[in-house]
N, CA and C atoms as a LAMMPS dump frame, in Angstrom:
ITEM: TIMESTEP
0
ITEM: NUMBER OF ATOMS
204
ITEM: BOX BOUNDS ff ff ff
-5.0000000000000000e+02 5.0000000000000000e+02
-5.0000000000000000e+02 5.0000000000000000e+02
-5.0000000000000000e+02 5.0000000000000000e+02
ITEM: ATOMS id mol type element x y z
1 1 1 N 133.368 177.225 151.525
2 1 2 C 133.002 177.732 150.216
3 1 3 C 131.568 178.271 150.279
4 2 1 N 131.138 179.583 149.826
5 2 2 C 130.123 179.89 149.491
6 2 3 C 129.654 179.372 148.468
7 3 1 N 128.089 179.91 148.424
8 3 2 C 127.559 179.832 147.026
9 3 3 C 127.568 181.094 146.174
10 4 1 N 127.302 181.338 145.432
11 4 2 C 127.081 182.254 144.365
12 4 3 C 125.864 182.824 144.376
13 5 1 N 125.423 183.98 144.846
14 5 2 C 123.753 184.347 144.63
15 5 3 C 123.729 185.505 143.662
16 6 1 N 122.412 185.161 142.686
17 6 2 C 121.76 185.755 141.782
18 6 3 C 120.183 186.56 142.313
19 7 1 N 120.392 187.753 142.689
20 7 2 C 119.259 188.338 143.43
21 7 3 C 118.032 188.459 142.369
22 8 1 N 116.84 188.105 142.459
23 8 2 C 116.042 188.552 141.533
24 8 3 C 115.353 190.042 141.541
25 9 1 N 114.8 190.506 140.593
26 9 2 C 114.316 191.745 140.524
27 9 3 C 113.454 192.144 141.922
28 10 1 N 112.778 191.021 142.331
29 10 2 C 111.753 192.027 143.448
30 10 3 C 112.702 191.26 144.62
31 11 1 N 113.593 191.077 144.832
32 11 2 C 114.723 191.253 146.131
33 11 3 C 115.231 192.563 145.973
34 12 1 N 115.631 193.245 144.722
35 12 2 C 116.228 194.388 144.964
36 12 3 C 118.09 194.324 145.144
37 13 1 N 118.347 195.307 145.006
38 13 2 C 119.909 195.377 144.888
39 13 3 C 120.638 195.743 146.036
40 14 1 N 120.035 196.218 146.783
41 14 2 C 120.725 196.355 148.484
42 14 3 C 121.049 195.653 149.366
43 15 1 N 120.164 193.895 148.658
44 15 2 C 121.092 192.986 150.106
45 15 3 C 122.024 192.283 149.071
46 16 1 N 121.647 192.259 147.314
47 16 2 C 123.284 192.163 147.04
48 16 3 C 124.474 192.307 147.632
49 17 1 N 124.253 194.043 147.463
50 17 2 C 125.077 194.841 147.755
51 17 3 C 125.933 194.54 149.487
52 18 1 N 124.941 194.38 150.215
53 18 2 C 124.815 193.934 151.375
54 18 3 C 125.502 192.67 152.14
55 19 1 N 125.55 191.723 151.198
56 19 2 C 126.014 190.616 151.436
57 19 3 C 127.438 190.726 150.848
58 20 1 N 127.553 191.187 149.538
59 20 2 C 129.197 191.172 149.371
60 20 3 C 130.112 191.957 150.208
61 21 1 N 129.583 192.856 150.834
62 21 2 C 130.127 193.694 151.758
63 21 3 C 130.694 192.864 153.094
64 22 1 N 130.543 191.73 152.992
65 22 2 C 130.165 190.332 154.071
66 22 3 C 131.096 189.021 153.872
67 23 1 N 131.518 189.688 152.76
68 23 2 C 132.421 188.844 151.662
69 23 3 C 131.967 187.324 150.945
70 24 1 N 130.129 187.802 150.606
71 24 2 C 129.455 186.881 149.844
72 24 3 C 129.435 187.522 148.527
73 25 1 N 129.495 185.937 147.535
74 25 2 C 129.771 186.573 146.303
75 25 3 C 128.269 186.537 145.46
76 26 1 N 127.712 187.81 145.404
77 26 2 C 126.588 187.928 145.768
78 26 3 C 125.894 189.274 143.988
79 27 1 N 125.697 188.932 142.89
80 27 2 C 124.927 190.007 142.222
81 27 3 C 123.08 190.271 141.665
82 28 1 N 123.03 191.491 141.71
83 28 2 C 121.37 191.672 141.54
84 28 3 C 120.897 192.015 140.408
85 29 1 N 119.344 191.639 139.953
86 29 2 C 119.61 191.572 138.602
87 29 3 C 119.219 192.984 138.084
88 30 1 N 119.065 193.836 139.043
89 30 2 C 119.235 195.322 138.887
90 30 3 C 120.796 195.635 138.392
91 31 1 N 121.691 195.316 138.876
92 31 2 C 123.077 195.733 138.998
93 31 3 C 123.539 195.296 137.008
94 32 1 N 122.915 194.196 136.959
95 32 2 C 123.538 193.481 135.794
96 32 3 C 122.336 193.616 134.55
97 33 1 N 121.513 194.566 135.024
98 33 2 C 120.215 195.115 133.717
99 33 3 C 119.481 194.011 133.507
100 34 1 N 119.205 193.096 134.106
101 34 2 C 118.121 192.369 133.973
102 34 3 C 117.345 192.105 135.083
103 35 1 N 116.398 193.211 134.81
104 35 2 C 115.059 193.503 135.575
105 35 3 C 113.933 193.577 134.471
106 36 1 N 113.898 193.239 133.468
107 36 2 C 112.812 193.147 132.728
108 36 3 C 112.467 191.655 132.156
109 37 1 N 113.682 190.988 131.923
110 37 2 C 113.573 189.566 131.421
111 37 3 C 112.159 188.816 132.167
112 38 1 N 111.638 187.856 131.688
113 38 2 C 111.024 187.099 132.325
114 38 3 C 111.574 186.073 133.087
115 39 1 N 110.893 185.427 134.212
116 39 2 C 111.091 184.685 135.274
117 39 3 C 111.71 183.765 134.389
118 40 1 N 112.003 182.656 133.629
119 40 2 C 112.474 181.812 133.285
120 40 3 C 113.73 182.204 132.204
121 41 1 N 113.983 183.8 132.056
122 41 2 C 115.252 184.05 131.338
123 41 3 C 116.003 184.367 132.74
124 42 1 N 115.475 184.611 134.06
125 42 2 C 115.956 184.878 135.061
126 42 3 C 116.766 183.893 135.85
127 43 1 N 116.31 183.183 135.435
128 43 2 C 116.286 181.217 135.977
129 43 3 C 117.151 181.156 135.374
130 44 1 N 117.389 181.122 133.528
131 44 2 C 118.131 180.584 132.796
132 44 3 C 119.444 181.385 132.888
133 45 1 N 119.649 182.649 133.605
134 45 2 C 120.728 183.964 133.684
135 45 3 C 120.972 182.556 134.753
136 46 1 N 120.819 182.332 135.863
137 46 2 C 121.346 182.318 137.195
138 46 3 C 121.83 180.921 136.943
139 47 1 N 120.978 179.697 136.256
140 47 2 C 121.724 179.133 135.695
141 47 3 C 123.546 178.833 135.015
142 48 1 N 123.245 179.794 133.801
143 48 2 C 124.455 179.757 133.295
144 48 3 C 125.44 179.94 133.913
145 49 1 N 125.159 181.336 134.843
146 49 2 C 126.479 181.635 135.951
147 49 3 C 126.571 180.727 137.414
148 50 1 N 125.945 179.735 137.186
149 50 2 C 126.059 178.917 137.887
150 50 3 C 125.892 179.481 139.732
151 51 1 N 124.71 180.094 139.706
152 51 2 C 124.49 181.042 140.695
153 51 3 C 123.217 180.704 141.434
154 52 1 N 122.548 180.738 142.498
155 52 2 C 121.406 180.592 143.121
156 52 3 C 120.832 181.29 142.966
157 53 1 N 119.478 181.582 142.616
158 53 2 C 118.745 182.494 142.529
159 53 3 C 117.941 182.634 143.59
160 54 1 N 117.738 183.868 144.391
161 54 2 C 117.064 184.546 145.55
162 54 3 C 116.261 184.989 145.161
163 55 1 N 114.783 184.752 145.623
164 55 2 C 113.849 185.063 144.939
165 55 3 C 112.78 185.191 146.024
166 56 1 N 111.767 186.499 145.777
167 56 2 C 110.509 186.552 146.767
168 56 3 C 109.027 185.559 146.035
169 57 1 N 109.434 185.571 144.742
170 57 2 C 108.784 185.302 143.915
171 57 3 C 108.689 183.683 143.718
172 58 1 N 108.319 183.617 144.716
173 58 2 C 107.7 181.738 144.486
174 58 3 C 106.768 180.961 143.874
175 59 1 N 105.908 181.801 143.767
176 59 2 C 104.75 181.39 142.904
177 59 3 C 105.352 180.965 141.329
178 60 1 N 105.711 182.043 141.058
179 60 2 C 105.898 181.664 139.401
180 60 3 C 107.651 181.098 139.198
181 61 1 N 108.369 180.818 140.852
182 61 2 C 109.77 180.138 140.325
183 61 3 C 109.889 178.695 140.654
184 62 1 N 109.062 178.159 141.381
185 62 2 C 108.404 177.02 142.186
186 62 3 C 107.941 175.893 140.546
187 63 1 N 107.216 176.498 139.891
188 63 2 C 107.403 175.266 139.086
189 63 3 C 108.318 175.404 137.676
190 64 1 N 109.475 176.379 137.573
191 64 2 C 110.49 176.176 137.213
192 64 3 C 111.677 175.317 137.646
193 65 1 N 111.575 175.691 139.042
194 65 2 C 112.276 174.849 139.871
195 65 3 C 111.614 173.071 140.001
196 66 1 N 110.842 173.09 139.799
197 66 2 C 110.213 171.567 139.36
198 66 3 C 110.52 171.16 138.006
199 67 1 N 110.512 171.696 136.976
200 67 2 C 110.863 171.17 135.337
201 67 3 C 112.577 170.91 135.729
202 68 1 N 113.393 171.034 136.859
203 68 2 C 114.575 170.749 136.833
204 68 3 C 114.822 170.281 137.769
């Protein structure tokens, strides 16, 4: 079983794209229009769909990922 990945905005939509091609079930938040939300509506998207979020952005997902 895979996981589910939720690409964030500064990953970009090409290794989405990239990985499902791979037969990972894999969407970006370019693909699904959320590239403007903030980091913690980003969190809370990847959340709901019960998805991992891929992220370059550690600084500001690092202590989101701590409040949970």
């Amino acid at each position: 079983m895979f996981i589910a990945l939720f690409t964030d905005a500064d990953v970009g939509k090409e290794l989405a794209k990239q990985l499902r091609k791979r037969g990972y079930d894999a969407i970006s938040a370019l693909e699904t229009g959320r590239y403007k939300p903030s980091d913690e509506e980003q969190w809370d998207y990847a959340i709901s769909e019960q998805r991992t979020i891929l992220t370059f952005n550690t600084r500001d997902f690092e202590p989101l990922f701590k409040k949970y």
